[in-house]
C-alpha distance (Angstrom), angle and dihedral (degrees) to the residues before:
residue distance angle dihedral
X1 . . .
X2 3.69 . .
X3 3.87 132.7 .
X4 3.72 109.7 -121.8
X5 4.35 107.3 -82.0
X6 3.78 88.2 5.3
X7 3.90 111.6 133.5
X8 3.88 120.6 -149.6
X9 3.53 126.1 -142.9
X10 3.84 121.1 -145.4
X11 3.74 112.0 -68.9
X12 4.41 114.3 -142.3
X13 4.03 127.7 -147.8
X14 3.97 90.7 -105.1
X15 3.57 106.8 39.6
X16 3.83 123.3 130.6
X17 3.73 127.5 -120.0
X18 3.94 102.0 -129.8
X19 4.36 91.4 175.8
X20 3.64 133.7 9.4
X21 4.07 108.5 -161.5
X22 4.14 86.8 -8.9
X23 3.86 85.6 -65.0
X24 4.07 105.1 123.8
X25 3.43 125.3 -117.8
X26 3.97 98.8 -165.0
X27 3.45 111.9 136.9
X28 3.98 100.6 13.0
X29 3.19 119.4 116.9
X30 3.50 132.7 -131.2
X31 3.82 107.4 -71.3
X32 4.01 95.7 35.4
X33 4.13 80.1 60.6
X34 3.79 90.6 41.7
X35 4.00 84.4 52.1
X36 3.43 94.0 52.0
X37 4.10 99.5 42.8
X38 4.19 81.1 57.8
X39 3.94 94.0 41.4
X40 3.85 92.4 58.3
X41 3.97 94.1 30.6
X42 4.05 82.6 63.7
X43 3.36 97.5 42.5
X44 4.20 96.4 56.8
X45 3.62 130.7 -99.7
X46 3.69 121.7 10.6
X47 3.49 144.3 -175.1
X48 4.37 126.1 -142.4
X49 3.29 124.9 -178.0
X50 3.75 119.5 -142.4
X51 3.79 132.2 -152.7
X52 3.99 134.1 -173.0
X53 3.76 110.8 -115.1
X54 4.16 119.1 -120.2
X55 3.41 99.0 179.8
X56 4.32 126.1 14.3
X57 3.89 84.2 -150.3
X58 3.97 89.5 65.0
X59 3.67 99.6 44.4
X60 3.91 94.7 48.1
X61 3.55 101.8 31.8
X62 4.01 105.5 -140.3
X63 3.81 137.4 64.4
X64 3.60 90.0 -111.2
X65 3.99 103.8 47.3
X66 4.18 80.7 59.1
X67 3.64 92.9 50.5
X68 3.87 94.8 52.8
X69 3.99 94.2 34.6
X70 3.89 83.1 51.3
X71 3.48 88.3 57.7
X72 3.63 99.1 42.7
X73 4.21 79.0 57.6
X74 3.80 87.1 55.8
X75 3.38 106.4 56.7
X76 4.05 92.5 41.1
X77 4.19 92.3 56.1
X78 3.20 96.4 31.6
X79 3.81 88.5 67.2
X80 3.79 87.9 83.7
X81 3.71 90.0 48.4
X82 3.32 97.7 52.1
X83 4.40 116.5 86.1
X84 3.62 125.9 -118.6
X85 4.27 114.9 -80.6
X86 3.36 96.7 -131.6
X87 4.49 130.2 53.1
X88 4.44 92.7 -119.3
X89 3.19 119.3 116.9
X90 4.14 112.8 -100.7
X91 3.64 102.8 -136.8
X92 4.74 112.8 -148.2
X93 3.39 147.4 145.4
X94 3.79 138.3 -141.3
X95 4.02 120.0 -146.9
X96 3.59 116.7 -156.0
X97 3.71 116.7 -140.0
X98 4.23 118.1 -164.3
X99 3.21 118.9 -142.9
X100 4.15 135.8 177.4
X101 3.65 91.8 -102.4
X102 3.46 114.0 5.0
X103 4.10 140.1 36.0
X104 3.93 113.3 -125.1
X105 3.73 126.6 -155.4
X106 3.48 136.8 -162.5
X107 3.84 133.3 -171.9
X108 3.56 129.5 -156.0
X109 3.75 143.0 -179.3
X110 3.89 105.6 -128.5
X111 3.56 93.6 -153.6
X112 3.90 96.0 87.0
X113 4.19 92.4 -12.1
X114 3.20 88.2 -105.4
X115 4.24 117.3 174.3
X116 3.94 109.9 -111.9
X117 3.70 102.0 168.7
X118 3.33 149.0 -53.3
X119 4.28 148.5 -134.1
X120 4.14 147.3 -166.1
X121 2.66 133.7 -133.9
X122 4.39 138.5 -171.6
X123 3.66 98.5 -104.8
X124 4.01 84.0 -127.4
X125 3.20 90.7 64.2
X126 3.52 101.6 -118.4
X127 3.92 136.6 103.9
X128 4.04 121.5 51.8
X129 3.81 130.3 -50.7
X130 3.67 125.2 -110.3
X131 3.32 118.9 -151.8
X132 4.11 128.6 -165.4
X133 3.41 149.3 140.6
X134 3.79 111.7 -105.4
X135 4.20 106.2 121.2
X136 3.87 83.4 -164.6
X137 3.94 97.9 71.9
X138 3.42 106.6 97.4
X139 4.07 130.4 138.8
X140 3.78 87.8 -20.2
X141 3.41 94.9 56.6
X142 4.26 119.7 132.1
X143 3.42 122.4 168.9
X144 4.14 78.3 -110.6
X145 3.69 92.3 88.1
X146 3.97 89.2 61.6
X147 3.51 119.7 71.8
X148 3.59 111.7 -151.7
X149 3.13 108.0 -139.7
X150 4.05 134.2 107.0
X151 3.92 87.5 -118.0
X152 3.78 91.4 59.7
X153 3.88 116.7 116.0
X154 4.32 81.7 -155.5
X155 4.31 105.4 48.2
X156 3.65 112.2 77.6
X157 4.21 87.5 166.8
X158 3.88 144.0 -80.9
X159 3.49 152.6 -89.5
X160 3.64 122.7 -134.2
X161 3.76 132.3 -168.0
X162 3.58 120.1 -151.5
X163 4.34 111.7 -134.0
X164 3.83 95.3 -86.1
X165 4.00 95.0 44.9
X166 3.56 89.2 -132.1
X167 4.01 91.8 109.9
X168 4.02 120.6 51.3
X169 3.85 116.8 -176.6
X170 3.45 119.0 -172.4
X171 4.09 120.6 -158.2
X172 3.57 123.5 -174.9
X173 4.01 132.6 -121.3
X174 4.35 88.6 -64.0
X175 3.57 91.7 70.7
X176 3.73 115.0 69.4
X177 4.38 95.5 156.2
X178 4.08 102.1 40.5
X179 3.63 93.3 172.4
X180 3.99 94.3 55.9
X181 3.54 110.4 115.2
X182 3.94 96.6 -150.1
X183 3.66 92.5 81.3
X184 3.72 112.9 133.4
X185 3.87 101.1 169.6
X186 3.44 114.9 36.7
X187 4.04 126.6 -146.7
X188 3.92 104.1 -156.4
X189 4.19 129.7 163.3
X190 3.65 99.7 175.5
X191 3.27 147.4 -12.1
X192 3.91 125.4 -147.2
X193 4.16 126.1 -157.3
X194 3.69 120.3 -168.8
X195 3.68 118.0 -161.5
X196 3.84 119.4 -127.9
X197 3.81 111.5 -88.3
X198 3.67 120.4 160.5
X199 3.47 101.7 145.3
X200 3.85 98.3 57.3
X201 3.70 85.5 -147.6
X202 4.05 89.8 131.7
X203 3.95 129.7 18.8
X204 3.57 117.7 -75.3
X205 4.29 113.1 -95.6
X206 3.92 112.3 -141.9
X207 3.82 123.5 -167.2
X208 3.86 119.0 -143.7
X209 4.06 118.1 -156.9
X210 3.62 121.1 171.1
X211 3.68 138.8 159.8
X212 4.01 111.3 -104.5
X213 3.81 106.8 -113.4
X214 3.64 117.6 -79.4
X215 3.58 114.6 155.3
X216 4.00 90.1 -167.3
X217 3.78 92.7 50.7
X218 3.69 86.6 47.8
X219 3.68 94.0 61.7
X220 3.60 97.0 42.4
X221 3.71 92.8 46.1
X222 4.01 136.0 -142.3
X223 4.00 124.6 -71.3
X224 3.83 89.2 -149.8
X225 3.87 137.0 37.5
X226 3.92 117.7 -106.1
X227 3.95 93.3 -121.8
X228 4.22 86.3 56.9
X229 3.61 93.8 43.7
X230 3.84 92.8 47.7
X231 4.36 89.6 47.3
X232 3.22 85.2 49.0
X233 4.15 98.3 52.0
X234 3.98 91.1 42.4
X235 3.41 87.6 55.5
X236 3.61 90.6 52.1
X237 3.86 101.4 49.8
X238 4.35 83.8 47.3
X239 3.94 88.3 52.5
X240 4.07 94.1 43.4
X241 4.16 83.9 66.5
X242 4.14 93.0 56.0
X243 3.27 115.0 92.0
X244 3.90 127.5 -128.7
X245 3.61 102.4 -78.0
X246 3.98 87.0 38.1
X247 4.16 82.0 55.9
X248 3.72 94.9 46.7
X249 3.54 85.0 52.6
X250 3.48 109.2 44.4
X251 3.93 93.2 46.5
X252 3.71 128.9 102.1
X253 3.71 114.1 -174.3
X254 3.20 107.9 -54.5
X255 3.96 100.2 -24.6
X256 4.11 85.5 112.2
X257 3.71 113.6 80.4
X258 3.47 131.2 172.6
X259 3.88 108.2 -105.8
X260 3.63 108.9 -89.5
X261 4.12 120.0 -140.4
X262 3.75 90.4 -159.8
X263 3.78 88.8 62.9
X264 3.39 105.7 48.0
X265 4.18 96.1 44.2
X266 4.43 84.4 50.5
X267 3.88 93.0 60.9
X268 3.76 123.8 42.6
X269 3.17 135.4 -150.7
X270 3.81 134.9 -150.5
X271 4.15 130.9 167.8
X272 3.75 130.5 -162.8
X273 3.69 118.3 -86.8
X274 4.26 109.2 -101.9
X275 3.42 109.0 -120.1
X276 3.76 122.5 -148.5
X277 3.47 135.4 -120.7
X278 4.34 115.6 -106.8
X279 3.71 107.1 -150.9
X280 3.83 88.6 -164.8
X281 3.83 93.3 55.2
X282 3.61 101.6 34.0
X283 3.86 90.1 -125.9
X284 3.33 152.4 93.7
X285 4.25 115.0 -95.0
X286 3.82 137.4 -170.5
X287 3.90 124.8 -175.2
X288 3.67 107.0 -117.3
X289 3.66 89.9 170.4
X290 3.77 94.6 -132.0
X291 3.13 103.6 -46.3
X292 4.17 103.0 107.1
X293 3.51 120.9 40.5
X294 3.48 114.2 175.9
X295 4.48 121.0 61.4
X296 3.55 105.9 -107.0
X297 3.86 129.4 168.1
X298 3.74 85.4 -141.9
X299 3.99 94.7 61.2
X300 3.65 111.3 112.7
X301 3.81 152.0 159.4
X302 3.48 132.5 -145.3
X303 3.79 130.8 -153.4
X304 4.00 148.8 154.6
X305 3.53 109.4 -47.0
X306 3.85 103.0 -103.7
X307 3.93 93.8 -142.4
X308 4.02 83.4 57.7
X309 3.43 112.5 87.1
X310 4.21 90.9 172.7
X311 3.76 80.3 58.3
X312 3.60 105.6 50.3
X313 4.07 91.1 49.5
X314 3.51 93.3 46.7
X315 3.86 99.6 42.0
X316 4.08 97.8 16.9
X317 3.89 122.1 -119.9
X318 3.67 127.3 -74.3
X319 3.94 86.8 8.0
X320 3.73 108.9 142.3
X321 3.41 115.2 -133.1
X322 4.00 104.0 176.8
X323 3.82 124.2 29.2
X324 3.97 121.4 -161.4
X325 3.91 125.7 175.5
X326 3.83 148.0 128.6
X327 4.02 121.8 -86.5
X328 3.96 95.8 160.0
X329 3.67 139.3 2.0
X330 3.87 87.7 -87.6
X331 3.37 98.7 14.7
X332 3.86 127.6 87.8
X333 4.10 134.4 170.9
X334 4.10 112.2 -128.6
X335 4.28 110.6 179.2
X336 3.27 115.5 171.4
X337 3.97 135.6 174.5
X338 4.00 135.3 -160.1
X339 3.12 131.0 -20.0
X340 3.48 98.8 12.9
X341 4.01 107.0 87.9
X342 4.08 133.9 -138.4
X343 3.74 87.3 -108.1
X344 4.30 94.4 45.6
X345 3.79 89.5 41.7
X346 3.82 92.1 55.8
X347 3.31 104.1 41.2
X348 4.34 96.2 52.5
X349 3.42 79.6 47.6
X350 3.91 93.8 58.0
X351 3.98 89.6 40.6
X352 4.14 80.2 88.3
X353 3.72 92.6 61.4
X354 3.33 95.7 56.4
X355 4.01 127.5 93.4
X356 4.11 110.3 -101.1
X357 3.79 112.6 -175.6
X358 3.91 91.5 -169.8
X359 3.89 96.2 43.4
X360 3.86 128.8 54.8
């Protein structure tokens, strides 16, 4: 409750209570505050003061406390990372709200319109994506209003472009500097690769890769980025067709390794859908069955990487797994289905907002 004429700002899932009533809570720990929240709750009107947290070691006072309250942080974000448990089709939509300096994003679930999560975005187009979970940035949002940091009850992660915008990575909340080169552990949802297409002649071909769902791995994190260990296993499948004196050749220490089955089943692979060419309208047409109404450059499919065989028995050929297109002018549909998650659907879908200098 609120003092008479006070104003209160917007209060976030991870906050700490620094008073309760004006009484301090510094050095408590978690039940003595719980105890006091009740005390004054019973008593009538109260007031609690909440503060942002810098650092999880400061706010619970031991080593351990962080560890477990890191945890706890975990498993709440990662609910976004984590795909649907069933194979339907989850049907959304993202709005797009402009803004003077930055592009805001929000995605819902059009079952009961419920918020999922949103993004900014540079209104140029360029720079990384934030993503969050605040329903209340809108046309003033600035990537200000997110604190990036893995502590923050707002950042749930990021998606960088590399300088030709043919590459997207996106990290989650646990990486607050993507382009730091010190990383030893990597945090990675996805990984997006454009194909080179200056010409706009044909429709643009995106690559999907992202780690299968493993909430353990997730938490430990990966020794190697999704882009290297997807080189690496396409070079792999091209040296399993040489022969042996083509593999004697070709090998450099020990740079030639059997193909591994482990490796390709951990990362998946999908591809947009090929469209096909209407003679009667001069242009190039996918069946979205409905679900896009307007002709956009940034509608797309996804499905099982045709080159995948492990994919297509698993998933089945030609399904489509993720669904992107224009309804409105700031309005577009987004479905997606198992494995891919809320938080992987969105963001491939936002890779076609941002500025490509390599790909119309």
């Amino acid at each position: 409750a609120l003092a008479a004429g006070e104003v209160s700002a917007m209060v976030h899932r991870g906050d700490i209570v620094v008073s309760v009533n004006d009484e301090s809570c510094d050095g408590l720990n978690q039940e003595r505050v719980q105890q006091l929240l009740e005390e004054a709750a019973a008593a009538g009107p109260f007031r609690v003061r909440f503060r942002q947290p810098v650092r999880l070691e400061d706010a619970f006072g031991s080593d351990k406390a962080a560890f477990e309250a890191r945890s706890i942080i975990y498993r709440q974000k990662s609910e976004s990372y984590e795909p649907p448990g069933h194979m339907d089709m989850v049907y959304g939509y993202v709005v797009r709200f402009r803004g003077f300096q930055y592009t805001a994003f929000q995605f819902f679930r059009e079952a009961d319109n419920s918020f999922i999560l949103g993004a900014v975005l540079p209104k140029h187009g360029k720079g990384r994506i934030l993503f969050h979970n605040d329903a209340s940035i809108k046309y003033d949002g600035h990537e200000t209003a997110i604190p990036l940091h893995s502590e923050s009850a707002r950042f749930l992660g990021s998606m960088v472009p590399n300088f030709l915008g043919t590459t997207f990575t996106m990290h989650d909340y646990r990486v607050d500097n993507p382009t730091s080169t010190r990383k030893r552990v990597h945090h990675e949802l996805g990984c997006a690769i454009y194909q080179t297409n200056m010409l706009g002649r044909v429709p643009n071909t995106l690559t999907a890769v992202l780690p299968r769902w493993d909430p353990e791995q997730g938490l430990r994190g990966q020794p190697q980025s999704l882009s290297e260990r997807f080189q690496r296993g396409n070079k792999k499948r091209l040296s399993a067709n040489l022969n042996v004196i083509q593999r004697l050749n070709a090998q450099r220490g020990d740079e030639y390794v059997a193909v591994e089955l482990d490796e390709q089943e951990d990362l998946l692979t999908f591809e947009t859908k090929k469209p096909s060419w209407n003679e009667e309208l001069q242009a190039w047409t996918l069946n979205f069955n409905g679900r896009v109404k307007l002709a956009s450059k940034k509608n797309f499919m996804l499905v099982p990487n045709s080159k995948n065989e492990a994919m297509d028995e698993e998933f089945g050929a030609d399904t489509v797994c993720l669904r992107f297109g224009k309804v409105q002018k700031d309005r577009f549909s987004l479905d997606f289905r198992h494995p891919i998650s809320p938080f992987q659907a969105f963001a491939l879908a936002l890779t076609t907002f941002s500025n490509k200098l390599v790909v119309t």
